[in-house]
DSSP file (Angstrom, degrees, kcal/mol; ACC not computed):
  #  RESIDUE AA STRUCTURE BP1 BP2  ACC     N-H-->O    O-->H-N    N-H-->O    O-->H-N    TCO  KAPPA ALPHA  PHI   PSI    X-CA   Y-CA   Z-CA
    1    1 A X              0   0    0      0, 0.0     2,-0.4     0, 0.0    25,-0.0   0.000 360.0 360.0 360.0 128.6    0.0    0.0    0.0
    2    2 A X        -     0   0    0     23,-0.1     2,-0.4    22,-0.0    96,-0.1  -0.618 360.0-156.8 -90.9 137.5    1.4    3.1   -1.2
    3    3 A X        -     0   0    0     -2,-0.4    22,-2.4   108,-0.1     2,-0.4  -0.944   9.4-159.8-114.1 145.2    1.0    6.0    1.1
    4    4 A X  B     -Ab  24 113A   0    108,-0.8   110,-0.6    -2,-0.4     2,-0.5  -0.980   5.2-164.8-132.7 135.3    1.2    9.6   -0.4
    5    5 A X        -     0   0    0     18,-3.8   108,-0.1    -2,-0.4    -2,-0.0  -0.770   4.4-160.9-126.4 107.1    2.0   12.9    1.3
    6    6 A X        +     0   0    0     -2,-0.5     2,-0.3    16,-0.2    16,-0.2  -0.059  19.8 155.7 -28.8 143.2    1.3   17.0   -0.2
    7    7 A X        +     0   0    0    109,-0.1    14,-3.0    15,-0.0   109,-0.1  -0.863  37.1  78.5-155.6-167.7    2.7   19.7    0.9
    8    8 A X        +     0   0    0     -2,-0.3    11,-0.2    12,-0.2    12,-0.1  -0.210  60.2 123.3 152.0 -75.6    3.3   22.8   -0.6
    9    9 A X        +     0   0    0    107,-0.3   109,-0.2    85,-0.1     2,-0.2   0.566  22.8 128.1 -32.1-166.3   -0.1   24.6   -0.3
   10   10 A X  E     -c  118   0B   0    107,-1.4   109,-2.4   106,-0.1     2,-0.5  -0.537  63.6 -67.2 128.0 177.9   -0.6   27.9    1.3
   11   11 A X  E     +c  119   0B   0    107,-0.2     2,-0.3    -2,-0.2   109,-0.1  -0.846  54.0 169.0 -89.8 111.0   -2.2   31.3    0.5
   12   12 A X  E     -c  120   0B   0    107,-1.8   109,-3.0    -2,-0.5     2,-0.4  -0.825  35.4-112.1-136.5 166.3   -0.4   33.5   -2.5
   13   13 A X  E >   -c  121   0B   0     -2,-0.3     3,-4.5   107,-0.3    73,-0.5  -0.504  51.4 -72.9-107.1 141.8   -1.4   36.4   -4.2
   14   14 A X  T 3  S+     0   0    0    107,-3.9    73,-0.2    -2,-0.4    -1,-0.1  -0.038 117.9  36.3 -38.6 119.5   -2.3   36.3   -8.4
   15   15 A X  T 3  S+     0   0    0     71,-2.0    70,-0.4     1,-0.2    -1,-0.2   0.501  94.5 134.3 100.6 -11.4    0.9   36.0  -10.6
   16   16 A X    <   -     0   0    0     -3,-4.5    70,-0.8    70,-0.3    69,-0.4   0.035  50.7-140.8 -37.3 160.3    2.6   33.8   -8.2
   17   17 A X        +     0   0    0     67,-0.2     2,-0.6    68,-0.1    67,-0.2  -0.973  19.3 179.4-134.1 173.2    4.5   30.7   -8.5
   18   18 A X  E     -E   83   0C   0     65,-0.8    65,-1.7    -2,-0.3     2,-0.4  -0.965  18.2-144.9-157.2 129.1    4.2   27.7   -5.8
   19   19 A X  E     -E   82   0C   0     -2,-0.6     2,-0.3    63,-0.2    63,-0.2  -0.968  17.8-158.4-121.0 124.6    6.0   24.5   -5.9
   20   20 A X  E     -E   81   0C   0     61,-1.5    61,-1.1    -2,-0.4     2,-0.3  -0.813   7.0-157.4-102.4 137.8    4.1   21.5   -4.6
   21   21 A X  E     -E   80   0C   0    -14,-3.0     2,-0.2    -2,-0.3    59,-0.2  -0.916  14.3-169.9-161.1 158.0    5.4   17.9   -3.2
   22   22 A X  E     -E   79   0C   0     57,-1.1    57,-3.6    -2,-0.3     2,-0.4  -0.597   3.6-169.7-112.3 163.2    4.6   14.6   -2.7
   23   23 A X        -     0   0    0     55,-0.2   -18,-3.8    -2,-0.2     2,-0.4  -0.957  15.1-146.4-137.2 135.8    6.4   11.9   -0.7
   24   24 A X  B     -A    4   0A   0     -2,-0.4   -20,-0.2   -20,-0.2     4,-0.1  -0.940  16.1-124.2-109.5 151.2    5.4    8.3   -0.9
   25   25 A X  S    S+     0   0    0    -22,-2.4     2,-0.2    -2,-0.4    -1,-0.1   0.814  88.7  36.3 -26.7 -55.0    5.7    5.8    2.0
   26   26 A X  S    S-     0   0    0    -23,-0.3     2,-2.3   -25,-0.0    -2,-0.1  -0.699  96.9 -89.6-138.8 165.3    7.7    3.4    0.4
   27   27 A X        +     0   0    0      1,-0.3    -2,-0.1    -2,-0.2    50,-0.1  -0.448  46.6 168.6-109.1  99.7   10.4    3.3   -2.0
   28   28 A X        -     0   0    0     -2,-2.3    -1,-0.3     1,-0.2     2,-0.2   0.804  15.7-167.5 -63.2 -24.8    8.8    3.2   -5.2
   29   29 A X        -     0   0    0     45,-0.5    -1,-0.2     1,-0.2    45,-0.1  -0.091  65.6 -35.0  41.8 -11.9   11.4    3.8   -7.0
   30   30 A X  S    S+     0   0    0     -2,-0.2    -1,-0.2    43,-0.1    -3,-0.1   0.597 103.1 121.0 145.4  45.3   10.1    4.5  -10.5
   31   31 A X        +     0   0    0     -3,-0.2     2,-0.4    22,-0.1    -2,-0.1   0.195  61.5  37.3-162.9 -26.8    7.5    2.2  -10.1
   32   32 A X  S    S-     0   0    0     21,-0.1     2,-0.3    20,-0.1    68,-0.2  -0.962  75.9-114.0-143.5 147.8    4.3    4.1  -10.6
   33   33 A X  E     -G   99   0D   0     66,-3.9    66,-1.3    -2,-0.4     2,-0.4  -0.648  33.5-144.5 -72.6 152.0    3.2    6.8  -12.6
   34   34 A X  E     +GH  98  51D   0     17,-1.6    17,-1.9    -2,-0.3    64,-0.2  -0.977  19.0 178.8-123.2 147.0    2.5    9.8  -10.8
   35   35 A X  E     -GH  97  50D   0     62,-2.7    62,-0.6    -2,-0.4    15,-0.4  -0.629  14.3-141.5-130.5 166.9   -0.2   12.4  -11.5
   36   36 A X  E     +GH  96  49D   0     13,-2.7    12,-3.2    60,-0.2    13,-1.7  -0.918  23.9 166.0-112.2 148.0   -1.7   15.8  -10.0
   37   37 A X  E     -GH  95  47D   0     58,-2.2    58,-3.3    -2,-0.3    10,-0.3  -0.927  21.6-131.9-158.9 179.5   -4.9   17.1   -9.7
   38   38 A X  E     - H   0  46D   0      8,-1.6     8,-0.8    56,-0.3    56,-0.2  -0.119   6.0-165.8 -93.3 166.2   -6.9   19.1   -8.5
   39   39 A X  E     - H   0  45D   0      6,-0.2    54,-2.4    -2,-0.1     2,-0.2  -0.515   9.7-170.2-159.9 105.0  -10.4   19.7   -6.7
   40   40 A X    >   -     0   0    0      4,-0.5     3,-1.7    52,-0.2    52,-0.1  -0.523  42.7 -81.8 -96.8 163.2  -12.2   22.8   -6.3
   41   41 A X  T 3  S+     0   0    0      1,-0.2    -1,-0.1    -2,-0.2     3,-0.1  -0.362 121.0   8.6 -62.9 145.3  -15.5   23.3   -3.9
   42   42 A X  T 3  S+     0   0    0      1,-0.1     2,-0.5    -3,-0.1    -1,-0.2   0.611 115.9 113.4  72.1  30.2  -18.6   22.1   -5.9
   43   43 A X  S <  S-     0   0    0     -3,-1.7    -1,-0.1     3,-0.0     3,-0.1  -0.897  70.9-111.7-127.3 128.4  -16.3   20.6   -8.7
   44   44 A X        -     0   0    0     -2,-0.5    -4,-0.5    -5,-0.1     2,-0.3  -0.133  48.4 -94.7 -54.3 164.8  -15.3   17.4  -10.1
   45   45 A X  E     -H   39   0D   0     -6,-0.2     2,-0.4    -8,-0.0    61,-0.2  -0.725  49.8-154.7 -85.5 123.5  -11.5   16.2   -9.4
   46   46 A X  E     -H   38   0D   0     -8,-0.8    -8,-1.6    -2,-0.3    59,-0.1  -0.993  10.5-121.7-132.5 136.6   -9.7   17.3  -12.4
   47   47 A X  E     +H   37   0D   0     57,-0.4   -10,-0.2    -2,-0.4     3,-0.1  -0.105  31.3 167.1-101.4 121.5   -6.4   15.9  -14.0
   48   48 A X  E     -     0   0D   0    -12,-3.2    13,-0.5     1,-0.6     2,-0.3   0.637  58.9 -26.5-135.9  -9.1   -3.3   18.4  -14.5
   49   49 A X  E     -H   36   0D   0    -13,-1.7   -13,-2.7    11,-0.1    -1,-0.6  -0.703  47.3-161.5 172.4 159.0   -0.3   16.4  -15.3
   50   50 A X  E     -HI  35  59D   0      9,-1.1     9,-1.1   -15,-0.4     2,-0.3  -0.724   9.5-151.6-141.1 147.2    1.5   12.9  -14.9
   51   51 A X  E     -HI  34  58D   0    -17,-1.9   -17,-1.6     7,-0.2     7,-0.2  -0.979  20.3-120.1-152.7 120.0    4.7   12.0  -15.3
   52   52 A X        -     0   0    0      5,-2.6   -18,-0.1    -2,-0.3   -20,-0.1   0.112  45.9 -91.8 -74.8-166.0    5.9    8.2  -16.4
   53   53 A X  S    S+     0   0    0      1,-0.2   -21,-0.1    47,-0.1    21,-0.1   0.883 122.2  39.9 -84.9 -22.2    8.1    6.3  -13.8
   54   54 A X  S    S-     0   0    0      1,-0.1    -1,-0.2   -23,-0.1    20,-0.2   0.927 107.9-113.3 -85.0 -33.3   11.3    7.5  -15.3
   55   55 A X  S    S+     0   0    0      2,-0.1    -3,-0.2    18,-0.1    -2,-0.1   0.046  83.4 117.0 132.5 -10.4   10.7   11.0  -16.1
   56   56 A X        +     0   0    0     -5,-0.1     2,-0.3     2,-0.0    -3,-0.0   0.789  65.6  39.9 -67.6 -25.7   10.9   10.5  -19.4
   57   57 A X        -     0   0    0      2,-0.0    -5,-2.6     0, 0.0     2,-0.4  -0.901  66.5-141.8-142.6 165.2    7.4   11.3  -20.8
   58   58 A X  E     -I   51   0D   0     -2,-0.3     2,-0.6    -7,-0.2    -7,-0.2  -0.927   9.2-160.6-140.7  79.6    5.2   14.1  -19.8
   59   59 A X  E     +I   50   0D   0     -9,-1.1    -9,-1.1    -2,-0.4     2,-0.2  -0.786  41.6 126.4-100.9  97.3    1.1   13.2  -19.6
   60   60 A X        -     0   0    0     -2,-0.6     2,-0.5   -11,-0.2   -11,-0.1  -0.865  45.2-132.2-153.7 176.5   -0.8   16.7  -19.7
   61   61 A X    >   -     0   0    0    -13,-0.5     3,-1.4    -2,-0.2     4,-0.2  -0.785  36.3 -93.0-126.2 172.8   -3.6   18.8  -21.5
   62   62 A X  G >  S+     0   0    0     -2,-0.5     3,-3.1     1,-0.3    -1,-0.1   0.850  99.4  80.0 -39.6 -55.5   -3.8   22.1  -22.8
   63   63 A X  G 3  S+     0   0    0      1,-0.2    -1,-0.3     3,-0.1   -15,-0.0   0.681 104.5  21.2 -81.4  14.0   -5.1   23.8  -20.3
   64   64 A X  G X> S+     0   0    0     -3,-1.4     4,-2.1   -16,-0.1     3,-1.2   0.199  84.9 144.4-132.5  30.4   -2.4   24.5  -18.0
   65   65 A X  T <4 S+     0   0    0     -3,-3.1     2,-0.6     1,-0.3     4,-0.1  -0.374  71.6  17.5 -67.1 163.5    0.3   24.0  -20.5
   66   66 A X  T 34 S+     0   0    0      2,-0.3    -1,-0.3     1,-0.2    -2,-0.1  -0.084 118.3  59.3  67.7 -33.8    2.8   26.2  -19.8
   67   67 A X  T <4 S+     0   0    0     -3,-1.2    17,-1.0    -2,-0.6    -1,-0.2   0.909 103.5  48.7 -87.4 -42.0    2.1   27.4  -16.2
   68   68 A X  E  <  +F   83   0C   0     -4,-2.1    -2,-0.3    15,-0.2     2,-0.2  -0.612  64.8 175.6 -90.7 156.9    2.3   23.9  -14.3
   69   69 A X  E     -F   82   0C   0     13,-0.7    13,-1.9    -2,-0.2     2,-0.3  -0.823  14.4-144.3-162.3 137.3    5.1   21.4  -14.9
   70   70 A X        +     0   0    0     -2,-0.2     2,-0.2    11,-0.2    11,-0.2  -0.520  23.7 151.3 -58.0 124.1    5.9   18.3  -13.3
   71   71 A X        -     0   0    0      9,-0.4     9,-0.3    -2,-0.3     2,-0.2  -0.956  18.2-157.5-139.7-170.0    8.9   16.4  -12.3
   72   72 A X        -     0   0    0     -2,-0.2     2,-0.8     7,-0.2     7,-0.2  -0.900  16.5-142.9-161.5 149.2    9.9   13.8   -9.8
   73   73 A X    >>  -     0   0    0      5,-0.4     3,-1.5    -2,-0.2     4,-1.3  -0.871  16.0-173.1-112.8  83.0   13.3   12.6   -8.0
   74   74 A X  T 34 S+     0   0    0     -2,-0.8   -45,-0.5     1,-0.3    -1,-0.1   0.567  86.0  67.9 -55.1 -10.7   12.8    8.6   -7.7
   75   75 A X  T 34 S+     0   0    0      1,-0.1    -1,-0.3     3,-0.0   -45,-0.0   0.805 113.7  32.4 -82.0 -17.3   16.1    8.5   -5.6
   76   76 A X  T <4 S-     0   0    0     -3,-1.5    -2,-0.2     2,-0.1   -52,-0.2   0.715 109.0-119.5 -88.7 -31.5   13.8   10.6   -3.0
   77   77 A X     <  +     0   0    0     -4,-1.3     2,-0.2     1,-0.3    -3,-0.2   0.684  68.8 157.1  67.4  89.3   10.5    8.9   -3.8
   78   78 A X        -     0   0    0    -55,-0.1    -5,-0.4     2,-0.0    -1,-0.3  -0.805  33.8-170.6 155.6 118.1    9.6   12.6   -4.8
   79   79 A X  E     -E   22   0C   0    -57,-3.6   -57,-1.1    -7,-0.2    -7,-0.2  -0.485   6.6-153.0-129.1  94.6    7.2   14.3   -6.9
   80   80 A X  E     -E   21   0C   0     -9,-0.3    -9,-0.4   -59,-0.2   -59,-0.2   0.471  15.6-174.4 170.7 150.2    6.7   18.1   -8.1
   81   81 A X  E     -E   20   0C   0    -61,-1.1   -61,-1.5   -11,-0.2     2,-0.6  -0.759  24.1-160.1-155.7  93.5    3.9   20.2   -9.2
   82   82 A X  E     -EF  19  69C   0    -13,-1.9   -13,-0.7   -63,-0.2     2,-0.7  -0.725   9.1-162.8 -84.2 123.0    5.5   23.6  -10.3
   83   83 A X  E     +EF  18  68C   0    -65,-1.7   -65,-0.8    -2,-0.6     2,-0.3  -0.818  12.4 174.0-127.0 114.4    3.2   26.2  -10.4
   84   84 A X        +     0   0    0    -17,-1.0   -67,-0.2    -2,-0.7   -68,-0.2  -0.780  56.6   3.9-105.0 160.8    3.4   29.6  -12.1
   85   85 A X  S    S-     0   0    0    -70,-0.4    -1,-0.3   -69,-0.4     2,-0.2   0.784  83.6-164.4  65.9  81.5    1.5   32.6  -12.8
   86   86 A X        -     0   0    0    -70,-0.8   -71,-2.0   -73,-0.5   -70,-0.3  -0.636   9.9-135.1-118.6-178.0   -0.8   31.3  -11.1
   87   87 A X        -     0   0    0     -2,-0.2    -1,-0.1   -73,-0.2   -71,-0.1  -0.225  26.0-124.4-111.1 171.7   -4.7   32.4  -10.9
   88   88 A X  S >  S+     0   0    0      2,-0.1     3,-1.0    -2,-0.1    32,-0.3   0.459 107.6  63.1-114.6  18.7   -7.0   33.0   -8.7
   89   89 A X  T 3  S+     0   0    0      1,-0.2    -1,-0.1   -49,-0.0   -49,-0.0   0.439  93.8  78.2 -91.9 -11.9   -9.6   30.2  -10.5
   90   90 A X  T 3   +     0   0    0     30,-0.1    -1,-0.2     2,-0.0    28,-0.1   0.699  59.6 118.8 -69.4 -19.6   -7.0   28.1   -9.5
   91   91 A X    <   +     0   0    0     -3,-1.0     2,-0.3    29,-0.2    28,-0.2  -0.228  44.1 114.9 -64.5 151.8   -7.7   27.7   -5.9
   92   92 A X  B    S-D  118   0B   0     26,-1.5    26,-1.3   -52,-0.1     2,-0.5  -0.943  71.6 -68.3-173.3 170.3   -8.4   24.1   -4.9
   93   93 A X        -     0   0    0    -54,-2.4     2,-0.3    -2,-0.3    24,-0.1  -0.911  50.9-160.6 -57.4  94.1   -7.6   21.1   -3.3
   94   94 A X        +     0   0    0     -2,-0.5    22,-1.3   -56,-0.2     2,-0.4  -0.748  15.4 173.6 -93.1 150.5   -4.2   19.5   -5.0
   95   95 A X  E     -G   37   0D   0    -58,-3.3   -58,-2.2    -2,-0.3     2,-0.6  -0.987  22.1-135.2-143.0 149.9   -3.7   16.3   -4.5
   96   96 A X  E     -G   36   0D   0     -2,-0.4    17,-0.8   -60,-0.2     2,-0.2  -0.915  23.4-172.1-112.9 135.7   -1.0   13.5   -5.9
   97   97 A X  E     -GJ  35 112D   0     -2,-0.6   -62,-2.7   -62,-0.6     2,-0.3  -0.785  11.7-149.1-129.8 157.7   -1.7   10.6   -6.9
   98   98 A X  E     +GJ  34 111D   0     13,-2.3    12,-2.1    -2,-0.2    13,-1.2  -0.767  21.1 145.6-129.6 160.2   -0.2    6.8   -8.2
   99   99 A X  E     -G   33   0D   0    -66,-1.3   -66,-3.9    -2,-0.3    10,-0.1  -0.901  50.8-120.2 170.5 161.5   -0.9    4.2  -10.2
  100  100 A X  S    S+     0   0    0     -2,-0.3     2,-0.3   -68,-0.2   -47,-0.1   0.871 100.8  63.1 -82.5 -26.9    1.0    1.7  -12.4
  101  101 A X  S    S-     0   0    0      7,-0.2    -1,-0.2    -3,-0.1   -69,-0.0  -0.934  83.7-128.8-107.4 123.2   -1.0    3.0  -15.5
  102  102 A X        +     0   0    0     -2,-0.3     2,-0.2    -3,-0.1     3,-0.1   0.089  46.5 145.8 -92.0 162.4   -0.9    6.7  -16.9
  103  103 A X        -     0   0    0    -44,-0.1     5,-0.1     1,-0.1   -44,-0.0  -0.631  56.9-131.6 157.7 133.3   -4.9    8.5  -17.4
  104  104 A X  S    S+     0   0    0     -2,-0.2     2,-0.6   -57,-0.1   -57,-0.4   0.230  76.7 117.9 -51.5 -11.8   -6.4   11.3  -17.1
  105  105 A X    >>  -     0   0    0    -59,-0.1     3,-5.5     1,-0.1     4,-0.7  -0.729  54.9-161.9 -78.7  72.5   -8.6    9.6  -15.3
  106  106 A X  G >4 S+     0   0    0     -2,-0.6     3,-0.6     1,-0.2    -1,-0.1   0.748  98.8  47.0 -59.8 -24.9   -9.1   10.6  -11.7
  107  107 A X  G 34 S+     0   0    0      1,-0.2    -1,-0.2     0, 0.0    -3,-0.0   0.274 101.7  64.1 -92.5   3.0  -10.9    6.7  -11.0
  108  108 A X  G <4 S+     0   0    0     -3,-5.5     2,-0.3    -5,-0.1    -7,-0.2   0.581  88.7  86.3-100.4  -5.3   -7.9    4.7  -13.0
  109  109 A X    <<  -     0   0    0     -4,-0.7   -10,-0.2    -3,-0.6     3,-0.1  -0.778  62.6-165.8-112.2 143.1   -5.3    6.1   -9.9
  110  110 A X        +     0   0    0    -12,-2.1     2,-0.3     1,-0.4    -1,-0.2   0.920  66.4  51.0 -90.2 -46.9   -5.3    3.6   -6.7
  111  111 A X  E     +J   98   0D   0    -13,-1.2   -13,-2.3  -108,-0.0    -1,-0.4  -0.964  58.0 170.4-156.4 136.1   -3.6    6.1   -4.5
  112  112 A X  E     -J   97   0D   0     -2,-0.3  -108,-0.8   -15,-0.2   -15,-0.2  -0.441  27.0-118.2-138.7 167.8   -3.8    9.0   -3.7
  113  113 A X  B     -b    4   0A   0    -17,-0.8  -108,-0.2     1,-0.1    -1,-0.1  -0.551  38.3-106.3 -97.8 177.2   -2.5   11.7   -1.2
  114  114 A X        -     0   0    0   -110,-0.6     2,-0.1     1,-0.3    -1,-0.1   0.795  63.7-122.6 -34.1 -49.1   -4.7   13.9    1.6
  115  115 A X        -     0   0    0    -19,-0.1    -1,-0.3     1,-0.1   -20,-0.2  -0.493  20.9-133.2 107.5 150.3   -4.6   17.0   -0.7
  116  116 A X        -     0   0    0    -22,-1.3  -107,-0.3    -2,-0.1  -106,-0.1  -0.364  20.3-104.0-173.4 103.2   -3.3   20.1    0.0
  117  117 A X        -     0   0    0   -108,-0.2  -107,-1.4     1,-0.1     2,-0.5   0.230  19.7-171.6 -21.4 101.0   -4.6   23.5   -0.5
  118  118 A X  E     -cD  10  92B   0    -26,-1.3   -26,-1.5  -109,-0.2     2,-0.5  -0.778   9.2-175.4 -72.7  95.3   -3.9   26.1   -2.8
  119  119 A X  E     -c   11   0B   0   -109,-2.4  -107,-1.8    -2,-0.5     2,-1.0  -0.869   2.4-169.7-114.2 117.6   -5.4   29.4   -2.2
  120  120 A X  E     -c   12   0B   0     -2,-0.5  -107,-0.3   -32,-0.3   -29,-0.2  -0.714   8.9-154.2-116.0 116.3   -5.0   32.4   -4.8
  121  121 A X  E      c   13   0B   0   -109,-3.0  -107,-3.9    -2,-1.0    -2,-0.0  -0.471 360.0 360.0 -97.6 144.9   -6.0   35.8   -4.0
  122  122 A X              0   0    0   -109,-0.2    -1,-0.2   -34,-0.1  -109,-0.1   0.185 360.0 360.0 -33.7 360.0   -7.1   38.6   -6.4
């Protein structure tokens, strides 16, 4: 059982940048894909990038190209959520998540972290 822990979050002002990470329990080593997303109140959990177990390939959509970017340090059992210019439609619940198989697909990843809040003020 894979255990995942956020941190990161806090309260930042529009035009910011914020670096999120996750830690897993156990030493995955490259083992899992790893994902973010997101969850804002009264809004489905929504998919902003993935990252394959080496680093090598880069699973993301359109809309936050360019502002977020992923990475992850498997000798740390580490993962990243780089956040830039950031919004204030952005605020959420982020959370990181694992799975052996990459998707956009907030119900194909087995495990997942607590979350940890992102707030961005006007």
């Amino acid at each position: 059982q894979v255990q995942l822990v956020e941190s990161g979050g806090g309260l930042v002002q529009a035009g910011d940048s914020l670096r999120l990470s996750c830690v897993a329990s156990e030493r995955t080593s490259g083992r899992y894909i790893m994902g973010w997303f997101r969850q804002a109140p009264g809004k489905e959990r929504e998919f902003i990038v993935a990252i394959s177990r080496n680093g090598g390939r880069i699973y993301g959509t359109d809309s936050n190209k360019g502002r977020f970017s992923i990475s992850r340090d498997n000798a740390k059992d580490m993962v990243y959520l780089q956040m830039n210019s950031l919004k204030p439609e952005d605020t959420a619940v982020y959370f990181c998540a694992a799975d052996r198989n990459p998707s956009t697909r907030a119900t194909m990843y087995n495990y997942w972290g607590q979350g940890t809040q992102v707030t961005v003020s006007s």
